[in-house]
C-alpha positions as CSV (number, residue, x, y, z in Angstrom):
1,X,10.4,-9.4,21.2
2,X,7.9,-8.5,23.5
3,X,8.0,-5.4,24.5
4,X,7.6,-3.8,28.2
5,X,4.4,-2.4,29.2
6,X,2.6,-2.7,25.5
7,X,5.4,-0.2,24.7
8,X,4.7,1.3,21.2
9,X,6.7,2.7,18.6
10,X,5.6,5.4,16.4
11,X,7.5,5.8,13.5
12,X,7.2,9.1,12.0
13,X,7.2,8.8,7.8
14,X,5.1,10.9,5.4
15,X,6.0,8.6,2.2
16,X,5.4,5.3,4.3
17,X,8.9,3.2,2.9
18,X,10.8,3.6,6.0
19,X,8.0,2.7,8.1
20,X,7.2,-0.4,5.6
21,X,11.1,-1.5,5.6
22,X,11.1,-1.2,9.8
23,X,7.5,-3.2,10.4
24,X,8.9,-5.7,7.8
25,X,11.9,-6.2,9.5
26,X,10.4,-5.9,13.3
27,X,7.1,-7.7,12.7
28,X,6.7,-8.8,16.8
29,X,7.0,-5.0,17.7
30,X,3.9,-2.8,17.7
31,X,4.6,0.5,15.3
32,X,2.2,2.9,14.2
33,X,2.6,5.0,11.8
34,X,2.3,9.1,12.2
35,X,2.6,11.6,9.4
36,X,4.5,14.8,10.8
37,X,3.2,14.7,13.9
38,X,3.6,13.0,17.5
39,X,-0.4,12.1,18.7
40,X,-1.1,14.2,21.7
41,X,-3.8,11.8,23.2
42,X,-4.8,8.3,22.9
43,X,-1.3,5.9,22.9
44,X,1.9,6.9,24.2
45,X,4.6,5.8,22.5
46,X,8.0,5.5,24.3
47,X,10.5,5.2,21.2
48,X,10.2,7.2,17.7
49,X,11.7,6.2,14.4
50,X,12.1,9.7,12.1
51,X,12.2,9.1,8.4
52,X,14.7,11.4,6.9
53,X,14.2,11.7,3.2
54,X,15.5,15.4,2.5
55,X,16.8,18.4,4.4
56,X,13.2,19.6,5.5
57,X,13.4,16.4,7.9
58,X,16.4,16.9,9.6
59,X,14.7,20.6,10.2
60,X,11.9,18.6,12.1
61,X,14.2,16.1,14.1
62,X,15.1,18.2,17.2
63,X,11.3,18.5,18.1
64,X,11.0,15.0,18.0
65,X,14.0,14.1,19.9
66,X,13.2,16.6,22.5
67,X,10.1,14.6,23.1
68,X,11.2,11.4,23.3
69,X,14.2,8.4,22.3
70,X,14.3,9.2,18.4
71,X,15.9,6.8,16.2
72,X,16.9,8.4,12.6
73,X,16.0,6.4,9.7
74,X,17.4,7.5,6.6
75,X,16.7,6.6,2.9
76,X,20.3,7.9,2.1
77,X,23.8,6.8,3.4
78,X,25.8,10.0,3.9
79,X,28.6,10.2,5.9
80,X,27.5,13.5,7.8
81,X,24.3,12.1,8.7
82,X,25.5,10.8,11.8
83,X,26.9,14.0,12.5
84,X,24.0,15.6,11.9
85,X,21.6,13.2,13.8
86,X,23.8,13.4,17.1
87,X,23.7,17.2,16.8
88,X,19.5,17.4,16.9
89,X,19.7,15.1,19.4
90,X,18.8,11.6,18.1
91,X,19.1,8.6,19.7
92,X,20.3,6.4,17.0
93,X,20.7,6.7,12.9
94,X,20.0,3.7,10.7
95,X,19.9,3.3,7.2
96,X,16.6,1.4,5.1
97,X,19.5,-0.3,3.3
98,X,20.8,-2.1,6.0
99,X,20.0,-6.2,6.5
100,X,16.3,-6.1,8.3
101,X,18.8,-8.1,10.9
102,X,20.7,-5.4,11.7
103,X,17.5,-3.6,11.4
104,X,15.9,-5.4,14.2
105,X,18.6,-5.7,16.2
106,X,19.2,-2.2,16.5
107,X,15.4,-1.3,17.1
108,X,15.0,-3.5,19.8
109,X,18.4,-2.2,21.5
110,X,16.8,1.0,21.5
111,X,13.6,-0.2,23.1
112,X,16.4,-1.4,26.1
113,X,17.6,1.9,26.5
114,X,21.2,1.4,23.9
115,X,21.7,4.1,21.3
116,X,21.1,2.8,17.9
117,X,24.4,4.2,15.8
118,X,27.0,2.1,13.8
119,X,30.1,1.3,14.9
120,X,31.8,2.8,12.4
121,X,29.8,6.1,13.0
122,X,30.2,5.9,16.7
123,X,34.2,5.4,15.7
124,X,34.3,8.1,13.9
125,X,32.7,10.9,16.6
126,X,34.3,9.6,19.0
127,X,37.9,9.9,17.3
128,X,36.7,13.7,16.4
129,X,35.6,14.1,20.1
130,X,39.3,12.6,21.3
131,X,40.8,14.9,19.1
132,X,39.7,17.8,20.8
133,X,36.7,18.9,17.8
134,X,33.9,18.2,19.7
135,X,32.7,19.6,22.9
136,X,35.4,19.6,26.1
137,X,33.1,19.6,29.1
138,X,33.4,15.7,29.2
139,X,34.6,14.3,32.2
140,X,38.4,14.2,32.0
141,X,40.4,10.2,30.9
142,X,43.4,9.1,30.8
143,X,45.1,8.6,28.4
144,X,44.8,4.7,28.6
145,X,41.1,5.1,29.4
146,X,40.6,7.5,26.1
147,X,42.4,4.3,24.4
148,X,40.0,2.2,25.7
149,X,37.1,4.3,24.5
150,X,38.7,4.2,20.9
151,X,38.7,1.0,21.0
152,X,35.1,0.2,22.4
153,X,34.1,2.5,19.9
154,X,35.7,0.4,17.0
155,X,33.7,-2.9,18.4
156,X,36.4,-4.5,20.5
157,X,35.6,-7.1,23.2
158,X,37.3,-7.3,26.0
159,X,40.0,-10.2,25.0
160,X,40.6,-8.0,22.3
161,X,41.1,-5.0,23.8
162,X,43.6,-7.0,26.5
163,X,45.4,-8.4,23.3
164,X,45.9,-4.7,21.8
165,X,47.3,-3.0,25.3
166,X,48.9,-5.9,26.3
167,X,47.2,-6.8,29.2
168,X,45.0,-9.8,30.6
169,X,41.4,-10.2,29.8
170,X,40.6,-9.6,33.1
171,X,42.6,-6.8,33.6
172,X,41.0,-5.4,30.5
173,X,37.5,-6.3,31.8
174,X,38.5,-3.9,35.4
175,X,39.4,-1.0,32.7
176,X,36.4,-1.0,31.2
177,X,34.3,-1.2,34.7
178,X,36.3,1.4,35.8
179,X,35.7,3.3,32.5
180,X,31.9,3.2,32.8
181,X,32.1,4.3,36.4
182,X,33.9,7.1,36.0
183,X,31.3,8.4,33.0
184,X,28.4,7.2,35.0
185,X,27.0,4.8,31.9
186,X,26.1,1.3,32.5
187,X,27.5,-0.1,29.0
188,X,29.6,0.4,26.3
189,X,27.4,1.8,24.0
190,X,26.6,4.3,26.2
191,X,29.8,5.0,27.2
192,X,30.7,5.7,23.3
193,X,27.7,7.6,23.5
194,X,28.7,9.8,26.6
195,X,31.9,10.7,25.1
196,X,29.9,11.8,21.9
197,X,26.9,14.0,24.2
198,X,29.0,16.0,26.1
């Protein structure tokens, strides 16, 4: 991948294993490695990756994400950790234990501007956030367009999401356009992630 402008990613890790599983599985994009700090002159980098090892970490993450796009990387797999990472802020959460695929796919999605969370995590925030749990200054949906999110959210194209309301491809295509207008995103991903900021 090349990436824009000499972009660089700086990839925050005192220990050095979640930068070595990321540079293994992105070896075409530039990273450098920082301990706990961002580098005030010299390179800008325009995308962070935080290694989360312990609770200390997830102290430091909102700094980071203030700063810049922060992906979490996490040597764990906990099920509030997506939670937690969307709450300081953070742009995506991946886990070292996923395929250096998935890895790279998702780290050069975020270099394109698409938050870098799991389906399944995404699913799961945005089902809290339709339920009422989460925050309620989010633009208001229908009820077919909150169905529509759900379903986004759980991976669905758009044949499948036609197949589920019982509706034509195309008219399922217009539902989502119309969906992403009205939140102001311009894709999916950010449209689950919309839903899950506000």
């Amino acid at each position: 991948m090349d990436e824009p402008n000499g972009a660089v990613v700086a990839v925050l890790d005192v220990s050095g294993a979640v930068y070595e599983a990321v540079r293994s599985a992105c070896p075409d994009i530039t990273m450098r490695r920082v301990g706990r700090r961002m580098p005030t002159t010299g390179w800008q980098p325009v995308l962070a990756i935080f290694a989360i090892y312990g609770p200390d970490d997830w102290k430091r993450l909102p700094r980071c994400s203030r700063a810049l796009p922060t992906v979490v990387v996490s040597a764990g797999d906990s099920s509030e950790d997506a939670s937690r990472a969307l709450m300081a802020g953070a742009f995506g959460l991946l886990h070292t234990g996923l395929p250096a695929s998935a890895l790279r796919r998702a780290i050069a999605g975020a270099l394109k501007g698409e938050p870098a969370y799991s389906r399944a995590a995404l699913g799961q925030q945005i089902k809290a956030a339709l339920n009422g749990t989460m925050a309620t200054n989010r633009p208001e949906l229908t009820p077919r367009q909150r169905e529509i999110v759900a379903l986004i959210a759980r991976g669905a194209s758009d044949r499948e999401i036609g197949g589920r309301l019982g509706i034509t491809t195309s008219t399922a295509q217009k539902h989502v356009q119309g969906l992403l207008r009205r939140l102001d995103v311009p894709n999916r991903a950010a449209a689950v992630a919309a839903m899950l900021g506000r």
